[in-house]
C-alpha positions in Angstrom: 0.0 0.0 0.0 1.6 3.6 -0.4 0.9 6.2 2.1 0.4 10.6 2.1 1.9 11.1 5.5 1.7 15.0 6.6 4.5 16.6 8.8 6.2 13.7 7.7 9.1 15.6 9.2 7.6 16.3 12.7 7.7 14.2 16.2 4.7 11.7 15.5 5.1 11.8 11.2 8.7 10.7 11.1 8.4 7.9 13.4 4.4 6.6 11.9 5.8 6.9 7.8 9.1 4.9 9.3 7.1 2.1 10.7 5.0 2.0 7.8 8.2 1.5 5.6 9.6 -1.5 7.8 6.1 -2.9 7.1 6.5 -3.0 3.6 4.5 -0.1 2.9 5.2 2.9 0.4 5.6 6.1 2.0 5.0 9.8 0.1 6.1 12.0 3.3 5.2 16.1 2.8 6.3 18.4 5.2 6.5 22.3 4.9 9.2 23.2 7.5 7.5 25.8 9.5 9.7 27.6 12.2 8.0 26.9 14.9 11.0 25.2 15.5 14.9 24.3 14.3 14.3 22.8 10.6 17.7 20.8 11.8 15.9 18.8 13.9 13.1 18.2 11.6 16.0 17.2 8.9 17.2 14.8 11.5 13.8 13.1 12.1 13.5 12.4 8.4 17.1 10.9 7.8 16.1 7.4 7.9 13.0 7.9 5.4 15.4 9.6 2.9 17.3 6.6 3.0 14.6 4.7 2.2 13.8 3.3 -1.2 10.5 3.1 -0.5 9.9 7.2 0.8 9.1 10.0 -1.4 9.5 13.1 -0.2 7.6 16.7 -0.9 8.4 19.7 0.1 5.2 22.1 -0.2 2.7 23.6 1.8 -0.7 21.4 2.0 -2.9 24.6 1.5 -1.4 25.8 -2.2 0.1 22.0 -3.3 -1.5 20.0 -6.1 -2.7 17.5 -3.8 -4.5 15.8 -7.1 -1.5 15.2 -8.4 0.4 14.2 -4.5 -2.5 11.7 -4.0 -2.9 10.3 -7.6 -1.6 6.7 -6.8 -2.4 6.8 -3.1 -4.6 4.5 -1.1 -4.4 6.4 2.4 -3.6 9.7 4.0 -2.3 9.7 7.3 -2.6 13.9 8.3 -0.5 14.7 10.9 0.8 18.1 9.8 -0.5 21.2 12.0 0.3 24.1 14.2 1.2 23.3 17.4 0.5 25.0 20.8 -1.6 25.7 22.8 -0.1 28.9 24.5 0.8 30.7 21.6 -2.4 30.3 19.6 -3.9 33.5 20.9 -4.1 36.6 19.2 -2.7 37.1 15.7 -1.1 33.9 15.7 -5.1 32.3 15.4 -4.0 32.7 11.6 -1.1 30.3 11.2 -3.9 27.9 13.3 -6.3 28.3 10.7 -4.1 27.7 8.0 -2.4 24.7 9.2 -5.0 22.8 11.0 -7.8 23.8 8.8 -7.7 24.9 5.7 -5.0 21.9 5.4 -7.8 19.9 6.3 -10.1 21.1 4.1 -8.0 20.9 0.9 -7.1 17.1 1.6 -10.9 16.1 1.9 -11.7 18.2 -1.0 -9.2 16.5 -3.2 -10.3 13.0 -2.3 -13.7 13.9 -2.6 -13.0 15.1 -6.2 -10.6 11.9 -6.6 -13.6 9.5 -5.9 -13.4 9.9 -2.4 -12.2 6.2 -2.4 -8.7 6.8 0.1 -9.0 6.8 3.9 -8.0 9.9 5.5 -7.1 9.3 9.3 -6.6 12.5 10.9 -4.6 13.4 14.0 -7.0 15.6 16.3 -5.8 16.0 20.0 -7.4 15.7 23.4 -7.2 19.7 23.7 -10.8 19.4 22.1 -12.3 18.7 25.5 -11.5 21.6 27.2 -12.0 21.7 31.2 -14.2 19.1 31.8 -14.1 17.0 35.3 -16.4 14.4 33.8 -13.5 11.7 33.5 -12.4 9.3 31.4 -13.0 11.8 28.8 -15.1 9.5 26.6 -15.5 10.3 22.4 -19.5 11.1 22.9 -18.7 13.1 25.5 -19.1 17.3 25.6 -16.3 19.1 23.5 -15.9 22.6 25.1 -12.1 23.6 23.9 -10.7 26.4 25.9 -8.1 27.4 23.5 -7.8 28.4 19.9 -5.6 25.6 19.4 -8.1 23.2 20.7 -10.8 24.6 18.3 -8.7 25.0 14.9 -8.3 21.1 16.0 -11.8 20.6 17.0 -13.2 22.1 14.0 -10.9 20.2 11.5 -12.1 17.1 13.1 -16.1 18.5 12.0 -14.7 19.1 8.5 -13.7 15.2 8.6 -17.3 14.0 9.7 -18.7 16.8 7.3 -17.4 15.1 4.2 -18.0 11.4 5.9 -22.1 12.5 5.8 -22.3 14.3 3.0 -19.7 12.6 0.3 -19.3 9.3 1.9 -15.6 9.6 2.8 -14.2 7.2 4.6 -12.4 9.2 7.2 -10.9 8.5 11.0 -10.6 10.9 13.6 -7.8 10.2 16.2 -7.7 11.9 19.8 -4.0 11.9 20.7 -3.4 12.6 24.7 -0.4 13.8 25.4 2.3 12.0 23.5 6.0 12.1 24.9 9.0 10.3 24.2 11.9 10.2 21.0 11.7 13.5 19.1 9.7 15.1 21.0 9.5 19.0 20.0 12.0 20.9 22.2 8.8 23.6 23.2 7.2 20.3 24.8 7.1 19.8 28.7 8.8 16.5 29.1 11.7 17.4 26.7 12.2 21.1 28.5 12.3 19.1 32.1 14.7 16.4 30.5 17.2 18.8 29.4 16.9 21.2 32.2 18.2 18.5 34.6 20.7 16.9 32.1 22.6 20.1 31.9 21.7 22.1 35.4 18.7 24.8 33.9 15.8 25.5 35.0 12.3 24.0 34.7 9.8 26.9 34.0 6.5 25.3 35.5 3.4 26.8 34.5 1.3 26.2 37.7 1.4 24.7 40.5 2.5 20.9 38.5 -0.5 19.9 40.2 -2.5 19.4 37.1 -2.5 15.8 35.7 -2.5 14.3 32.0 -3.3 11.3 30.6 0.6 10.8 29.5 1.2 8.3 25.6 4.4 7.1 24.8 5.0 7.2 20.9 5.8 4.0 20.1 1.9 3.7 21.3 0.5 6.1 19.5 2.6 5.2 16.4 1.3 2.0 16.6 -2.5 2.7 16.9 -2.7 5.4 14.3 -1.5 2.7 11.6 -4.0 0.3 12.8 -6.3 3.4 12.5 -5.4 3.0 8.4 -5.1 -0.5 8.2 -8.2 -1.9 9.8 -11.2 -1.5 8.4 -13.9 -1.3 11.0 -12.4 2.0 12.0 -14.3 3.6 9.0 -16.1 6.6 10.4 -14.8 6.3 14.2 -13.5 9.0 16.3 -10.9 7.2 18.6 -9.4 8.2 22.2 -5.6 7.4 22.7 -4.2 7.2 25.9 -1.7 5.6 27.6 -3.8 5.0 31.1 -0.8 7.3 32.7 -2.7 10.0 34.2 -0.2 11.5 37.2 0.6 15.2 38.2 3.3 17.0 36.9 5.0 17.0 39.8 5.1 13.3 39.8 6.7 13.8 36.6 9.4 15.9 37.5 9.8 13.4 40.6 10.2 10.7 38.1 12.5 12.5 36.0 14.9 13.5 39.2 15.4 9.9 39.5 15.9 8.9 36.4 18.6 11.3 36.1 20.3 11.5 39.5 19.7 15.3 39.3 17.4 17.4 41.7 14.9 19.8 39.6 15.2 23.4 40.0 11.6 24.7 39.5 10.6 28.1 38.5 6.9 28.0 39.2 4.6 30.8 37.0 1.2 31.5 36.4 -1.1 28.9 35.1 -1.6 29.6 31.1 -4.7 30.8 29.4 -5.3 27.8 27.5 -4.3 25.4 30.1 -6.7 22.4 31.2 -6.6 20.7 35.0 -6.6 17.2 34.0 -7.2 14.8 30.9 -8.1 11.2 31.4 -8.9 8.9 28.3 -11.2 6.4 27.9 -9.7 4.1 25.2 -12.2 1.1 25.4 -13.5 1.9 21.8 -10.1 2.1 20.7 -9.3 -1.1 22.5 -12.1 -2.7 21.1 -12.0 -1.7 17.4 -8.0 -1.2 17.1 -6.7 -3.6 19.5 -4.8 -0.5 21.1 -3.3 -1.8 24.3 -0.7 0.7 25.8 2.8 -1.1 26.0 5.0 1.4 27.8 4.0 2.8 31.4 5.5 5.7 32.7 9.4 5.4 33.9 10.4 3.2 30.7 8.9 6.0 28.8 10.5 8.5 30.5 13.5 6.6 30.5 13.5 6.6 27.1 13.1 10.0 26.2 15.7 11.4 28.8 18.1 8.4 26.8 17.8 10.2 24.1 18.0 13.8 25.0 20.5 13.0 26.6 22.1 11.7 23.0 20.9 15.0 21.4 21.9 17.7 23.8 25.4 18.7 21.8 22.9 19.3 18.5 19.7 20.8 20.4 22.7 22.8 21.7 24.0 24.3 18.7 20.5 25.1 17.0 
């Protein structure tokens, strides 16, 4: 099978269109580079695709590309590519949102649709379209009440996908990622900020009081339910829940992370963000039951993990 994977170059893209290669599959990665942050750390996520026979890669923005053309010969898109952020999508930066996590959206189903509408398209939404809630496990039928413009650019995108499902029969899947860690993970993200303060003696800046608690996913998990998400086909139609049944406080993290490392934290604590949700909790038995999505890495080998290779990456992350 060959696969459209968006922000093929990004933290989730690079390590989904990889496993699809060692399966066997064909792989046509696109990626548009934004700055949100270093392109050489993008470049380095996508070094073992370009060595691939099997990848293809495009370098275009989703929004103006001739996505006819891109998905001609493909038989799934995997859509990963979006704006990231939840504290900086306020303000003027709502546009870059728009762009990239809706209108990207948009022109993907619109080109299926006018290919025959006969590819999946499994797209990436995020557990931010909740909002606030204290009705836990977060289930999919559940109220979505986003409380930032991140979480509804995502949110909305996710309607767009159900929108063309109705009315054009496209067969689309909507995947609810909660908060994915581990490998690669974007150098703006908590857990990789925490790692590499107390690999090399900085400071953790700690919006609140780390008493708010997440529903923490290891990659390799998340990796491997969003190609079941393309491969199986009972997921037609399905919005999905993916969690790794971590859910602890921050400030367990950081505890976890002090011992993982030898090193004690040096916390800078700071007001709570606009944005900002108490606590996310995912109920996955849908997923379980349609996907076979069982998590395989609790907390400490994940974290174990990513400080492994942070550690690895701290002279380049350095130096960019």
């Amino acid at each position: 099978m060959k696969v459209l994977v968006t922000g093929a170059a990004g933290f989730i893209g690079s390590q989904v269109s990889e496993r699809l290669l060692d399966m066997g599959h064909q792989v046509a990665g696109v990626d548009c580079f934004t700055d949100y942050y270093p392109r050489a750390l993008k470049e380095g996520n996508l070094q073992i695709c370009r060595d691939h026979s099997g990848f293809r890669f495009y370098e275009q923005d989703i929004v103006t590309a001739d996505l006819k053309q891109m998905l001609e010969d493909v038989e799934c898109v995997i859509h990963l590519a979006a704006q990231a952020g939840v504290r900086a999508s306020w303000g003027q930066n709502f546009q870059i949102y728009t762009h990239n996590n809706l209108m990207s959206t948009q022109a993907i189903l619109e080109a299926v649709k006018e290919l025959g509408g006969d590819k999946r398209v499994v797209y990436a939404s995020s557990s931010s379209v909740y909002g606030d809630t204290d009705d836990l496990p977060m289930r999919e039928d559940g109220k979505t009440r986003p409380v930032s413009p991140y979480g509804v650019s995502k949110l909305a995108a996710e309607h767009m996908c159900s929108l063309y499902t109705r009315n054009f029969g496209l067969d689309t899947v909507s995947l609810r990622y909660f908060t994915v860690y581990g490998p690669r993970q974007r150098p703006d993200m908590a857990f990789h900020r925490f790692a590499r303060a107390l690999l090399d003696g900085g400071e953790i800046r700690l919006f609140g009081d780390g008493e708010q608690s997440r529903d923490f996913t290891f990659i390799s998990d998340i990796v491997t339910a969003t190609v079941d998400a393309a491969l199986t086909p009972r997921a037609s139609g399905h919005i999905f829940n993916l969690g790794g049944g971590n859910r602890v406080t921050v400030n367990h993290v950081i505890s976890e992370l002090e011992e993982i490392t030898g090193n004690k934290a040096k916390v800078n604590r700071l007001e709570v963000a606009k944005g900002d949700v108490k606590k996310t909790e995912a109920d996955t038995s849908q997923a379980r039951n349609i996907l076979g999505f069982i998590p395989a890495y609790d907390l400490k080998r994940g974290l174990a993990a990513e400080v492994e290779w942070v550690k690895q990456m701290l002279p380049v992350l350095k130096e960019v």
